[in-house]
N, C-alpha and C positions, 0 to 999 in steps of 0.2 A: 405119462403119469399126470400132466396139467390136465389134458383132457379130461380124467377121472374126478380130480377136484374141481372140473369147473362144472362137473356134470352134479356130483353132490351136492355143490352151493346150488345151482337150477335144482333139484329135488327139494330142498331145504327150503330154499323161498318159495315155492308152491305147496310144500306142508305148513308154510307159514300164513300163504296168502288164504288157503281154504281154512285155515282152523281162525284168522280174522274173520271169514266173511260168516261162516258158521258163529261166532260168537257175536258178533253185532246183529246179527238175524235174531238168534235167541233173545236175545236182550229186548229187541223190537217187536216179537212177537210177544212178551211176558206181561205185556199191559195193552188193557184197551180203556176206552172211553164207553161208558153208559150212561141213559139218560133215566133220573129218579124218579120213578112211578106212583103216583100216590101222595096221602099228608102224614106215612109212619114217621118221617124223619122232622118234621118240624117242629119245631119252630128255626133249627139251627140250618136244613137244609129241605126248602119248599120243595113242592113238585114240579118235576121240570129240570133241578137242578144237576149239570152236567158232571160226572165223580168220574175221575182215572180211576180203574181198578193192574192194581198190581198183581201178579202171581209173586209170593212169598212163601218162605218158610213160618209157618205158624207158632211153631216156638218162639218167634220174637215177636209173638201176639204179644200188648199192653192193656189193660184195662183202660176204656175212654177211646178204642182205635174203630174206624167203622169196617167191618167184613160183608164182602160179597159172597154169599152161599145159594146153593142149591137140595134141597130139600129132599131124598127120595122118596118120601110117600105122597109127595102132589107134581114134582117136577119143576117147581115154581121157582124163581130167583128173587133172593129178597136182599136190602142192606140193612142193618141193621146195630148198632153199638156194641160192643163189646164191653160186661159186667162182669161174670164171673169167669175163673181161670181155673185150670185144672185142676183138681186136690182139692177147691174152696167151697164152705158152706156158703147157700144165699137164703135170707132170711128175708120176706117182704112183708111190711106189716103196716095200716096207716102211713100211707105215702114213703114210710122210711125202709130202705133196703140197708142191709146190714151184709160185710164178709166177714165170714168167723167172728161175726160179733162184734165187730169195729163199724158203726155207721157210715155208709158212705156218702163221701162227699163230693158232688157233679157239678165238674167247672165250667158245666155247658148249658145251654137254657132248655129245660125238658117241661112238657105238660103232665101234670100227677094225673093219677085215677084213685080215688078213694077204695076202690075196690080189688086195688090188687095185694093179693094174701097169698103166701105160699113157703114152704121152705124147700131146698133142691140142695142135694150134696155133688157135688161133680167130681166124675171120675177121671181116669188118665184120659186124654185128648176130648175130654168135654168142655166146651164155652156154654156160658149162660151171655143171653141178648136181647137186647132190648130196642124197642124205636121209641127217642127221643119225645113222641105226640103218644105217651102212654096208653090214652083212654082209645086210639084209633090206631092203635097199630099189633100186627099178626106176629108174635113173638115167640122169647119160652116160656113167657106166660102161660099159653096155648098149646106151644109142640114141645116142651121142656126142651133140656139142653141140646145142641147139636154137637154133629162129632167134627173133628179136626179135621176129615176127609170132606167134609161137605163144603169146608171154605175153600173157595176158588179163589181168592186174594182182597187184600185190604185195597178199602175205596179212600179215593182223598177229591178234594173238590179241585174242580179247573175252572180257574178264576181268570 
């Protein structure tokens, strides 16, 4: 009978060792580093500028977070800010964006465009996006909202 229990603990600690090495793998595969293409993100993140991207659950998108997505009508990857959240109206109008009618206010240094006008309602797993360098950046300005599926994970800068 020791035999038996010592043969279980050996099974036990090899369910244990592979479900560690499986889980720190995961873990380490869920993020990479890319490098910022372009001047959509400036003034706050030039070109050049190196961003961890996470793989995340998007429900715990925030408005102000930067998302790394993939587009299916060009294939293309873009980063870009995070404005509007599911269920919300966005109103742009003379430099000033509005959610549900409340002005928004960006704690971050962005370049206006005079020219950007639009209203967009969003639906379930819709984000409205924007790049920080308004007047030079490929946004929803352009391709309106993206879906939930298209974010491949939130970027943060590696300093």
């Amino acid at each position: 009978m020791p035999e038996m229990d010592e043969a279980v603990m050996r099974s036990w600690k090899g369910i244990v060792l592979v479900s560690a090495v499986f889980l720190i793998s995961s873990c380490v595969s869920r993020s990479k580093a890319i490098q910022l293409q372009g001047p959509s993100m400036e003034p706050s993140y030039p070109d050049g500028t190196t961003l961890r991207i996470e793989e995340i659950d998007v429900s715990i998108l925030e408005r102000g977070d930067l998302v790394y997505f993939q587009l299916p009508i060009n294939s293309n990857f873009y980063v870009k800010r995070v404005i509007g959240l599911p269920g919300e109206a966005i109103h742009i109008e003379s430099r000033q964006i509005q959610i549900n009618g409340v002005p928004l206010v960006e704690p971050y240094p962005i370049i206006s465009d005079e020219s950007e006008e639009g209203s967009y309602t969003l639906g379930q797993g819709q984000y409205f996006v924007l790049g920080d360098n308004r007047p030079d950046s490929l946004d929803s300005i352009n391709f309106g909202p993206i879906q939930a599926s298209d974010i491949l994970g939130r970027a943060t800068p590696i300093r």
